[in-house]
Backbone as a printed PyTorch tensor [residue, N CA C, xyz], in Angstrom:
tensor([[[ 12.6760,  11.1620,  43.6020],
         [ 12.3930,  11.8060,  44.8770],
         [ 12.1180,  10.7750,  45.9710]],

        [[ 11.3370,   9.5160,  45.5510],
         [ 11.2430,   9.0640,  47.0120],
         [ 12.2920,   8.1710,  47.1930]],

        [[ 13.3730,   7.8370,  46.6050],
         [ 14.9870,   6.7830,  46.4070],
         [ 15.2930,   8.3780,  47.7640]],

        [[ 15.0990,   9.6500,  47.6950],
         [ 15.7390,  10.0040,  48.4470],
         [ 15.3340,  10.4940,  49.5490]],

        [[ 13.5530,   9.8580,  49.8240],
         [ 13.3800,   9.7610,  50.9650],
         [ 11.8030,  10.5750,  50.9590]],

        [[ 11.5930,  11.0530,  50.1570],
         [ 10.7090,  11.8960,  50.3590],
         [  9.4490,  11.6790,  49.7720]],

        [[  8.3930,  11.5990,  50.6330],
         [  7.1160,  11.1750,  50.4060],
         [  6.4970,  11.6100,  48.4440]],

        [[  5.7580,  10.5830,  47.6360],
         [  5.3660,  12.0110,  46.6240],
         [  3.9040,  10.6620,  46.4770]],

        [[  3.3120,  11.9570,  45.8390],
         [  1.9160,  11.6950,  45.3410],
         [  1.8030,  11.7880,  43.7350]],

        [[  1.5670,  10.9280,  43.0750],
         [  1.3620,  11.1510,  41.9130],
         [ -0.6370,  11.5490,  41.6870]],

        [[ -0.8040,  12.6050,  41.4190],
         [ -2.2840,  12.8130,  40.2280],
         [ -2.4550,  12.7060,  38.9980]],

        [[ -3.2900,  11.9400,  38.7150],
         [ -3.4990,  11.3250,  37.0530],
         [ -4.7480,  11.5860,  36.7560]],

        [[ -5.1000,  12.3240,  35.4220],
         [ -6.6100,  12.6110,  34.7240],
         [ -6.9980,  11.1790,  34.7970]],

        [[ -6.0260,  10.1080,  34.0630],
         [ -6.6750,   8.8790,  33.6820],
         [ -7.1660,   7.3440,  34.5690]],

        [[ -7.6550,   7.1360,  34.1010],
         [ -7.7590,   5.6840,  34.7020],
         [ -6.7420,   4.9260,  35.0760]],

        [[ -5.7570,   5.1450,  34.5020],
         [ -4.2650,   4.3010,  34.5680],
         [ -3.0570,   5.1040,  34.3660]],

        [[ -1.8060,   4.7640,  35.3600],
         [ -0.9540,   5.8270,  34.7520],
         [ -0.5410,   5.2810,  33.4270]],

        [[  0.5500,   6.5070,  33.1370],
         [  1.3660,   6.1150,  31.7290],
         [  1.0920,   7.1390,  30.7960]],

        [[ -0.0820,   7.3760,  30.7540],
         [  0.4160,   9.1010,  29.7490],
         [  0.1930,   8.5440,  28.4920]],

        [[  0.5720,   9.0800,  28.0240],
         [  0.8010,   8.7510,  26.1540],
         [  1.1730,   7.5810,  25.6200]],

        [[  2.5810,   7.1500,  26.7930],
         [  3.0220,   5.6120,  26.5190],
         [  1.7600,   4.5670,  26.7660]],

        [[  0.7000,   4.7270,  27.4040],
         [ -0.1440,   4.5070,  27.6930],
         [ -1.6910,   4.3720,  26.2290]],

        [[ -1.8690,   5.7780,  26.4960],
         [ -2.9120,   6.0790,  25.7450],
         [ -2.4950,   6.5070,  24.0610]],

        [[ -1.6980,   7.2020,  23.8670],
         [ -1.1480,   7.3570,  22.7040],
         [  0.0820,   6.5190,  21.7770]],

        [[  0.1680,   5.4390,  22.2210],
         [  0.8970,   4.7050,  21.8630],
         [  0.3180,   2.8780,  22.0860]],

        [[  0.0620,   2.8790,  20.1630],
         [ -1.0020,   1.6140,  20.6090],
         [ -0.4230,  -0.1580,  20.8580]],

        [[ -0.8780,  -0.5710,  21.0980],
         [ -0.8650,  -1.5050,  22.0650],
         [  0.0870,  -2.4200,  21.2140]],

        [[  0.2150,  -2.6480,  20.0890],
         [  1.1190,  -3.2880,  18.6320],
         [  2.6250,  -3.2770,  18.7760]],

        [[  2.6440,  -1.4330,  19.1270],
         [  4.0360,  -0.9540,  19.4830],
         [  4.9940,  -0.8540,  20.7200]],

        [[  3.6390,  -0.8340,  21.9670],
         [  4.0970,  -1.0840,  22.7540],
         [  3.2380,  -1.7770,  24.0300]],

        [[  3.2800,  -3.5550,  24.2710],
         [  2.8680,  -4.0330,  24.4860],
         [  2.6020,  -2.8940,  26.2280]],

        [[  1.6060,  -3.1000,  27.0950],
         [  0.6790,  -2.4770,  28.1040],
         [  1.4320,  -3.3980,  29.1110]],

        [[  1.4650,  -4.7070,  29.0020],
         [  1.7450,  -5.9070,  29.9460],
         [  3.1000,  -5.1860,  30.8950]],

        [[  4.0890,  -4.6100,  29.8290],
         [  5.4060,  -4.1370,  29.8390],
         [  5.4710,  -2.8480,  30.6420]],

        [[  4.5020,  -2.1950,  30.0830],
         [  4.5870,  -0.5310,  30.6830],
         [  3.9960,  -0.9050,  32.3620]],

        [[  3.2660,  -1.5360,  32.0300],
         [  2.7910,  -2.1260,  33.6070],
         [  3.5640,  -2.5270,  34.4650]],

        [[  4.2470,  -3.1350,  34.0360],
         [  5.4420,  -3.8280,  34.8380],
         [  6.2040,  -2.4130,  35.2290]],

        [[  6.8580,  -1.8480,  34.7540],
         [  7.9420,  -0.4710,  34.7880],
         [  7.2420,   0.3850,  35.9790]],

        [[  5.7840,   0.9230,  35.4430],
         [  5.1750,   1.7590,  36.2380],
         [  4.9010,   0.6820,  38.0820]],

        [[  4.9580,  -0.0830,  37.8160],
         [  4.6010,  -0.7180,  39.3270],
         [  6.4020,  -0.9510,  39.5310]],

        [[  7.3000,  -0.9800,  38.8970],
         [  8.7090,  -0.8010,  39.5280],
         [  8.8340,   0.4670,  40.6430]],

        [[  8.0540,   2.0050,  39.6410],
         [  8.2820,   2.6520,  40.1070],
         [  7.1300,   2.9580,  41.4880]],

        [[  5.8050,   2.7410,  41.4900],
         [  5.0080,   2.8900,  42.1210],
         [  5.4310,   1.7430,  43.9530]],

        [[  5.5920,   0.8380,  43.5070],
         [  6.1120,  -0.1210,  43.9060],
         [  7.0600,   0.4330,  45.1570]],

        [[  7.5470,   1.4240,  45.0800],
         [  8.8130,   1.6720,  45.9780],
         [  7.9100,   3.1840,  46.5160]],

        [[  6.7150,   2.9030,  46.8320],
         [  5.5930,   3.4890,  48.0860],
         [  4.9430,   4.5290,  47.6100]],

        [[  4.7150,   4.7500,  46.6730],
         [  4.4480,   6.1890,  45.7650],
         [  2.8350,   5.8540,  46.1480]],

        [[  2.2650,   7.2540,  46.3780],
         [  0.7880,   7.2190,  46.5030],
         [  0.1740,   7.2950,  45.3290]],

        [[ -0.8650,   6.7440,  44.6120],
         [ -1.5040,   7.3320,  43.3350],
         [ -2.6910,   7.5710,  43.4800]],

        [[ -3.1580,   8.6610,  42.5770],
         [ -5.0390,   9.0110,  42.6440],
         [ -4.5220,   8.5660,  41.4570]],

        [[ -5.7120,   8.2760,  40.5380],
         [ -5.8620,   8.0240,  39.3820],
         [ -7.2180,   8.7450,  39.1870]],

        [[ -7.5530,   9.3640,  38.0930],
         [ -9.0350,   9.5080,  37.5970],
         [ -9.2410,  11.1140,  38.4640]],

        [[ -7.9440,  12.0820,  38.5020],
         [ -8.0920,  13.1060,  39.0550],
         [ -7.3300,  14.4370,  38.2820]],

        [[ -8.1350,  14.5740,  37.7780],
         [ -7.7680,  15.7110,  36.7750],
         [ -7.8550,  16.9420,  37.4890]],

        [[ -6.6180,  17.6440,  37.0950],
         [ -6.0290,  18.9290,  37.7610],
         [ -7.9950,  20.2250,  37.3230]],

        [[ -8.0270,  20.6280,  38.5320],
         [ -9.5170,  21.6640,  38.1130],
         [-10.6600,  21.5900,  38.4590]],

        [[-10.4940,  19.7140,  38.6070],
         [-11.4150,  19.3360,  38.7760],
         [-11.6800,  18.5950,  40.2080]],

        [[-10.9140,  17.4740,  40.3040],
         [-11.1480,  16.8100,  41.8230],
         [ -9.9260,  17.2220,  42.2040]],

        [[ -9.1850,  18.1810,  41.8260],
         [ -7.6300,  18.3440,  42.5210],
         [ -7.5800,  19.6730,  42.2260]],

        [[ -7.2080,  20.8590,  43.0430],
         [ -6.8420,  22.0670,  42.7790],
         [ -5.2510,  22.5600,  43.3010]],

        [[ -4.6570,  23.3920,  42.0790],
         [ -3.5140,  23.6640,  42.1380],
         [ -3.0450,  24.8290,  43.6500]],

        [[ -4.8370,  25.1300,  44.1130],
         [ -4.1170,  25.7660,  45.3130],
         [ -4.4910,  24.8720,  46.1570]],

        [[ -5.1130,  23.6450,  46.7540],
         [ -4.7420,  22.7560,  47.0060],
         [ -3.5710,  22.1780,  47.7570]],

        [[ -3.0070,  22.2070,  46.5650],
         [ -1.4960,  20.9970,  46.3090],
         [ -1.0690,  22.0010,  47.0310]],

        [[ -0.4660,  23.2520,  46.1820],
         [  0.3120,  24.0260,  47.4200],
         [  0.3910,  24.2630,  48.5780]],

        [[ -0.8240,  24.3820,  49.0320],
         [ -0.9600,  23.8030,  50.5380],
         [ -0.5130,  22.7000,  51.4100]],

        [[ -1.1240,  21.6710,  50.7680],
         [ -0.7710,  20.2500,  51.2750],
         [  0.1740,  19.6940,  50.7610]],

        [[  1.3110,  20.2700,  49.7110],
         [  3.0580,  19.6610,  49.5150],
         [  3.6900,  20.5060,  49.9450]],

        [[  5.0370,  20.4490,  49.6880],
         [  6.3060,  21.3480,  49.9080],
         [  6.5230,  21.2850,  48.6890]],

        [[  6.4230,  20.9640,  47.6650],
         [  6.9490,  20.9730,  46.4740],
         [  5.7690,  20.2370,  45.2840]],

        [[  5.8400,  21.1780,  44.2470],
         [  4.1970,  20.7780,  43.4160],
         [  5.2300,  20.7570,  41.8480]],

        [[  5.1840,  19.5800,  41.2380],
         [  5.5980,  19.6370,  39.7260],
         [  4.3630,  19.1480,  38.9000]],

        [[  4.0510,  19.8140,  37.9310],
         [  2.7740,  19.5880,  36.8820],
         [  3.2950,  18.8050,  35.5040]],

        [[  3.7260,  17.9040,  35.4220],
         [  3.8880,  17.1920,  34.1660],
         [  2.8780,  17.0700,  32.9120]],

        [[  2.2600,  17.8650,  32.8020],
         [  0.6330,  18.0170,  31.8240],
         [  0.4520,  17.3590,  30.6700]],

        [[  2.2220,  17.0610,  30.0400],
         [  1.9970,  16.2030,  28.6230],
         [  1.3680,  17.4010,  27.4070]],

        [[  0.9130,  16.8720,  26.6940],
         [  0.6440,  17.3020,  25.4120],
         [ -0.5330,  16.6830,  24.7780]],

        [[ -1.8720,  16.5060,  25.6060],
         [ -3.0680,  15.5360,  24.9320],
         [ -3.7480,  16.2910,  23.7930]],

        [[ -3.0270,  17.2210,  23.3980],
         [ -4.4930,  17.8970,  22.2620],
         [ -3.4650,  17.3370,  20.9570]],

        [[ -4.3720,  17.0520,  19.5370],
         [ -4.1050,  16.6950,  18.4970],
         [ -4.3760,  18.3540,  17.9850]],

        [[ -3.1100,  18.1960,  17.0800],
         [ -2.6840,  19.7610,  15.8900],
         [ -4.0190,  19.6760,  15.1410]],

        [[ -4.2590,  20.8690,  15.1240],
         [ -5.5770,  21.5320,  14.3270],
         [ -4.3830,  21.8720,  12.9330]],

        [[ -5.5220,  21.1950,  11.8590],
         [ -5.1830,  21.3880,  10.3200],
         [ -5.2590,  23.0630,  10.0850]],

        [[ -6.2000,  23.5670,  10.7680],
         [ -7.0330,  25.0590,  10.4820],
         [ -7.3070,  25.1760,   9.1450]],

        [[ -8.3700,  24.3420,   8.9850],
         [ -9.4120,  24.4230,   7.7130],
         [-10.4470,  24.3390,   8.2250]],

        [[-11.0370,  25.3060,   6.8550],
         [-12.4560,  25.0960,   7.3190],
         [-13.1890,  23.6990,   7.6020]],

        [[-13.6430,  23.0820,   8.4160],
         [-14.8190,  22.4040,   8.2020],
         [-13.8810,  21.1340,   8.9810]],

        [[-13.3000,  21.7400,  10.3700],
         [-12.2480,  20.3180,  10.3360],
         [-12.6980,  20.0110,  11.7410]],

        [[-13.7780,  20.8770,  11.9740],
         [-14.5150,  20.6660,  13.0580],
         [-15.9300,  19.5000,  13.2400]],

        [[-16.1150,  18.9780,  12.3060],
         [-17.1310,  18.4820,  11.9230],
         [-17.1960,  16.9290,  12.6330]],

        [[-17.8370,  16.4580,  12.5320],
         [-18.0820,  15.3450,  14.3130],
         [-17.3460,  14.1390,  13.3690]],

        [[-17.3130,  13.8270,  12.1110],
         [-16.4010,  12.4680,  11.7040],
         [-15.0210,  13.0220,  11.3320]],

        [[-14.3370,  14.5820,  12.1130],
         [-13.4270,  14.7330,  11.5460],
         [-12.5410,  14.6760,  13.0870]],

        [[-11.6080,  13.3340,  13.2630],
         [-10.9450,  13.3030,  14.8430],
         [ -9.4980,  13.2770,  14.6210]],

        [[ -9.3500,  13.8460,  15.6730],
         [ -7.6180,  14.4250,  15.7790],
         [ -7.1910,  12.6510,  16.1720]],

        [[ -5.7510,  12.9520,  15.3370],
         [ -5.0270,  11.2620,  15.7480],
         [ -4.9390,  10.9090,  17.5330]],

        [[ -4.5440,  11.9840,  18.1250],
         [ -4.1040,  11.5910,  19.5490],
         [ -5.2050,  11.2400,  20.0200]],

        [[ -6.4690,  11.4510,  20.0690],
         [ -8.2700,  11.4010,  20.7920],
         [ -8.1050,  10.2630,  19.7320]],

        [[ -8.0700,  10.0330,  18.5940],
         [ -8.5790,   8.7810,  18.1520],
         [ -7.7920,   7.5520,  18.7570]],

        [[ -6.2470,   8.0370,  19.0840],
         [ -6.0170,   6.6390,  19.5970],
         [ -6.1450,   6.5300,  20.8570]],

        [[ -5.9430,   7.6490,  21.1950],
         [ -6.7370,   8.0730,  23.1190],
         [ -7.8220,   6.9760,  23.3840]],

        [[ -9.0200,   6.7760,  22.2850],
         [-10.7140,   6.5620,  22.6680],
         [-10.2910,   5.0340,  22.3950]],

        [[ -9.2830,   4.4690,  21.3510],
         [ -8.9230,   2.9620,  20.8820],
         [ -8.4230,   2.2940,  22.3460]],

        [[ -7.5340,   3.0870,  23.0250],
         [ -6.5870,   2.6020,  23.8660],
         [ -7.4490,   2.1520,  25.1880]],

        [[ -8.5470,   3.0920,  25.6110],
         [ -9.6680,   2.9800,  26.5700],
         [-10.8010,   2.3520,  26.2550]],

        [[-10.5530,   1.3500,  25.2330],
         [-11.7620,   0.5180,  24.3230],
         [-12.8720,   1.4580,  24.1060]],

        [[-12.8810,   2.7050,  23.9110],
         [-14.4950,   3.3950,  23.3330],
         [-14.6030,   2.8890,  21.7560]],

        [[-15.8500,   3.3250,  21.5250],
         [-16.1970,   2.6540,  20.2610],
         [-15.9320,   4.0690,  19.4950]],

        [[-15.2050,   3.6360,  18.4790],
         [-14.4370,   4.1670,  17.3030],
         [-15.1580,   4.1330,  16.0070]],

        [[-16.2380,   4.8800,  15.8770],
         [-17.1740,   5.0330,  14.4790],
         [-16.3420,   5.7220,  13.7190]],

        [[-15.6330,   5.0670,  13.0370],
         [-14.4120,   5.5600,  11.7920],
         [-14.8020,   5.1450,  10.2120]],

        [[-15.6610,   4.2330,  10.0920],
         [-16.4540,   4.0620,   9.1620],
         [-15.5860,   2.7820,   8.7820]],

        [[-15.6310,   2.3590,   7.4650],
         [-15.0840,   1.5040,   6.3050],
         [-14.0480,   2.1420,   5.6410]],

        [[-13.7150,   3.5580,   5.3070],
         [-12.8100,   4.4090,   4.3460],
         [-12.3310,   5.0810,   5.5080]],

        [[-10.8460,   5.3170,   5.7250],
         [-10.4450,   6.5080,   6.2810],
         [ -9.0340,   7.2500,   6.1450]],

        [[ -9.3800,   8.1260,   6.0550],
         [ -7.8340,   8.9380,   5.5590],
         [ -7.4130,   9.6740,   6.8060]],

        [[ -6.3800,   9.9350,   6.7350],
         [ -5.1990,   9.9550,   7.7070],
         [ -4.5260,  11.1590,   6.6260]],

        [[ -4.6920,  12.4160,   7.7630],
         [ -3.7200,  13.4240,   7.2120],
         [ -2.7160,  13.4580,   7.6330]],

        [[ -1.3430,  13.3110,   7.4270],
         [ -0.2760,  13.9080,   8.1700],
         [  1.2140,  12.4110,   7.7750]],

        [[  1.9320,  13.0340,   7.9180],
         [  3.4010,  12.7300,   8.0660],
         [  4.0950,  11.7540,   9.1730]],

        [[  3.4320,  11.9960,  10.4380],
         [  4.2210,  11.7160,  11.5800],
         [  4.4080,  10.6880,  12.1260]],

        [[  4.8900,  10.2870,  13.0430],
         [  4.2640,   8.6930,  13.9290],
         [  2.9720,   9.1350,  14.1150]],

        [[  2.1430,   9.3300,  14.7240],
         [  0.9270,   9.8590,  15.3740],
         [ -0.0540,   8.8310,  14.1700]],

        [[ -0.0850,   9.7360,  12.6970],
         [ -0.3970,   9.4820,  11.6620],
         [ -0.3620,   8.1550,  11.3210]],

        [[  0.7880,   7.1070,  11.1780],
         [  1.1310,   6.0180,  10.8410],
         [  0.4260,   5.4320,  12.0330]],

        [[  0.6890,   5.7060,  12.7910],
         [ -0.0910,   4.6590,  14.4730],
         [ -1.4560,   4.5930,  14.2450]],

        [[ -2.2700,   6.2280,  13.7970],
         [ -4.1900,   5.9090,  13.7980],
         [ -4.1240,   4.8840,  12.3090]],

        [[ -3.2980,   5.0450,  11.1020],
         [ -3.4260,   4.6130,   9.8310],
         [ -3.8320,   2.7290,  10.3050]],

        [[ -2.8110,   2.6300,  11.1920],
         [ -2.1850,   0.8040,  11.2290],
         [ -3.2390,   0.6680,  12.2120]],

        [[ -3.5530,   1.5770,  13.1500],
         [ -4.6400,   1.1260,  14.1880],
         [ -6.2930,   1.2770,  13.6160]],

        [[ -6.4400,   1.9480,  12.4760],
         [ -7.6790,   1.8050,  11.5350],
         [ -7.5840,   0.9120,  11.0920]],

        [[ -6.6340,   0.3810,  10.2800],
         [ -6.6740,  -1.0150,   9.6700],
         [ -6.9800,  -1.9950,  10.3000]],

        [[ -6.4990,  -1.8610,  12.1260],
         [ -6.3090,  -2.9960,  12.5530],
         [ -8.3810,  -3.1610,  13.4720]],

        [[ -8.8620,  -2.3500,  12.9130],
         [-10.0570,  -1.8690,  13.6860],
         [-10.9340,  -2.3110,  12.0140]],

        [[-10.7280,  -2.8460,  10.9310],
         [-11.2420,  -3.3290,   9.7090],
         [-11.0760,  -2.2440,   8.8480]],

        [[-10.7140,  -1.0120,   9.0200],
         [-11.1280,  -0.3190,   7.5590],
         [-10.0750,   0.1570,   6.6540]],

        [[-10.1850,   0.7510,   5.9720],
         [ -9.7190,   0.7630,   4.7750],
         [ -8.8880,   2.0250,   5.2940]],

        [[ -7.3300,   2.0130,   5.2670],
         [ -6.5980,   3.5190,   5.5700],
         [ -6.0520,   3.9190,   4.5500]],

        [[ -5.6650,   5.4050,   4.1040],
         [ -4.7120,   5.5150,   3.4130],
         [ -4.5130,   7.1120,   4.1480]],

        [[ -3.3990,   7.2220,   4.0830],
         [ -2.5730,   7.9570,   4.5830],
         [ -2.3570,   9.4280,   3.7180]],

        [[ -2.5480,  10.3800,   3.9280],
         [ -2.3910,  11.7800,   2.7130],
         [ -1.5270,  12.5000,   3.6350]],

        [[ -0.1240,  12.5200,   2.8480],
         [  0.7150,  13.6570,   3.0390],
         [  0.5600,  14.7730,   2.0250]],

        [[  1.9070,  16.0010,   2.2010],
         [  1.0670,  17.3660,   1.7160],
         [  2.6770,  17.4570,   0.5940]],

        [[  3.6390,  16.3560,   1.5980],
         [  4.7570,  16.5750,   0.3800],
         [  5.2740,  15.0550,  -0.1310]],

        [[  6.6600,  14.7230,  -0.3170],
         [  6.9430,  13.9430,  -0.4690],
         [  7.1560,  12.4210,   0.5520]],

        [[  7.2980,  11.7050,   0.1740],
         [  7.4000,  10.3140,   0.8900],
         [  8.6990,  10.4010,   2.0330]],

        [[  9.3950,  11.2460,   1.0440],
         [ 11.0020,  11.4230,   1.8180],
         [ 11.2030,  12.6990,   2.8040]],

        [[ 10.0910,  13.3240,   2.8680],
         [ 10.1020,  14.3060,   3.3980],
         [  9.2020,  14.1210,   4.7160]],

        [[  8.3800,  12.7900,   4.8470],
         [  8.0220,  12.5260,   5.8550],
         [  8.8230,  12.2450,   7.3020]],

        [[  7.8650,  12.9130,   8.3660],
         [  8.8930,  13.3100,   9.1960],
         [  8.4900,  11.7220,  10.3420]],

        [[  8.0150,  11.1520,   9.9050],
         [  7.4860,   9.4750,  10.4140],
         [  9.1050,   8.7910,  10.1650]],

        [[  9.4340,   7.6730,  11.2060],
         [ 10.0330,   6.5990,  10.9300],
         [ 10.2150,   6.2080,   9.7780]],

        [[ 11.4280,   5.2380,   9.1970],
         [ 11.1150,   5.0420,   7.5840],
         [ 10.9420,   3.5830,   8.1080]],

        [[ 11.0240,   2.8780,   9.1450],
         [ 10.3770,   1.8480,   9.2290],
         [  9.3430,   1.5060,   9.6800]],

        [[  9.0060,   2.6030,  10.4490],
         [  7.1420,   2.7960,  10.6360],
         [  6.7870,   3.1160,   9.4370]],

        [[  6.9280,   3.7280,   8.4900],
         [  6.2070,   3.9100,   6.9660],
         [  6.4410,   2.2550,   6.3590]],

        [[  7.4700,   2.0720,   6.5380],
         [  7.6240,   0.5360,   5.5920],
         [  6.4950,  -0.3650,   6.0410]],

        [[  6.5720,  -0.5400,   7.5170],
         [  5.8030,  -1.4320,   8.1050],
         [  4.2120,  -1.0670,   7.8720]],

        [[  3.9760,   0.3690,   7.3520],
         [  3.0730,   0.5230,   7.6100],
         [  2.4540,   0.2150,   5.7830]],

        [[  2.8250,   0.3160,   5.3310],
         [  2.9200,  -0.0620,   3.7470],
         [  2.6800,  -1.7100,   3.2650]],

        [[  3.4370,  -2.4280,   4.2010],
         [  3.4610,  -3.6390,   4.3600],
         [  2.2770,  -4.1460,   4.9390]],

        [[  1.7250,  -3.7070,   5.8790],
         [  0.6000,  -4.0280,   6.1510],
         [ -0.5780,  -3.6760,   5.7190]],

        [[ -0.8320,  -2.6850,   4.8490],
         [ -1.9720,  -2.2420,   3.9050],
         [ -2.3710,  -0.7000,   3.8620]],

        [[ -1.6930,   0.3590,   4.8730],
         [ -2.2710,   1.3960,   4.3030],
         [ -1.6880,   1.8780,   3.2410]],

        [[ -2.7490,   2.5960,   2.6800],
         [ -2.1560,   3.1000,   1.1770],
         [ -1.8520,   4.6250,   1.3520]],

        [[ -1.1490,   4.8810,   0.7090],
         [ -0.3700,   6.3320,   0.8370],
         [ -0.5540,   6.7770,  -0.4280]],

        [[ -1.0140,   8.3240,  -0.3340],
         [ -0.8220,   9.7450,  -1.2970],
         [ -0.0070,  10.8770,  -0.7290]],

        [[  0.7800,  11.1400,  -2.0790],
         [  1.5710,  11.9540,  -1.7900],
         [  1.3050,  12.7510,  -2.6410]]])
């Protein structure tokens, strides 16, 4: 939009843009230095940014309509899949995306010495390699087979290679 002239404002919940490539995607896989660079390509060519303005809160959607001609909500996907078991609510039990969410914004990550990692996915393999890489002990619990994981087979290799241990 603005290559064709037209003013835009970006609003961001976070401290920094980038989203997921950002916050959900840890720093191993994809160096920050890089995404930085890209996002100031694009910012770079006059784009306004708030940062640290979450839609509800310091920004309202009737608002925007007012003060644009045109309002797009890009919202992403920040919530981590609920297992729906009992007891999965419990304060040492954290969804992968918030765990690497809190890694990526340096919060302190009380994950203990032991930690298991439910799930199949990239998501899964990223908190597994980013526990390890935080001292503790990962292993990874899928619900089927190795081959049926829906993760990279070279994010599983790599991730094997570097020490988490896997149940299948």
């Amino acid at each position: 939009l603005r290559l064709q002239g037209h003013s835009v404002t970006i609003f961001d919940q976070m401290p920094a843009l980038g989203g997921m490539l950002r916050y959900g995607i840890p720093e191993y896989r994809l160096p920050k230095s890089i995404l930085d660079k890209e996002i100031a390509s694009i910012t770079g060519l006059g784009i306004d940014v708030r940062t640290n303005h979450r839609l509800g809160d310091k920004v309202h959607l009737d608002d925007l309509e007012k003060d644009y001609d045109a309002v797009f909500l890009g919202i992403g996907a920040w919530k981590s899949k609920s297992l729906r078991l009992e007891g999965e609510d419990h304060p040492s039990i954290i969804g992968g995306i918030d765990y690497l969410c809190d890694v990526a914004q340096g919060k302190p990550a009380n994950i203990g010495k032991e930690v298991i990692v439910v799930g199949g996915g990239n998501t899964a393999i990223d908190a597994a390699r980013v526990a390890l890489r935080m001292g503790s002990n990962a292993t990874l619990l899928y619900r089927r087979t190795e081959e049926e994981m829906p993760a990279e087979d070279d994010e599983i290799r790599d991730a094997r290679e570097e020490g988490v241990n896997f149940e299948f």
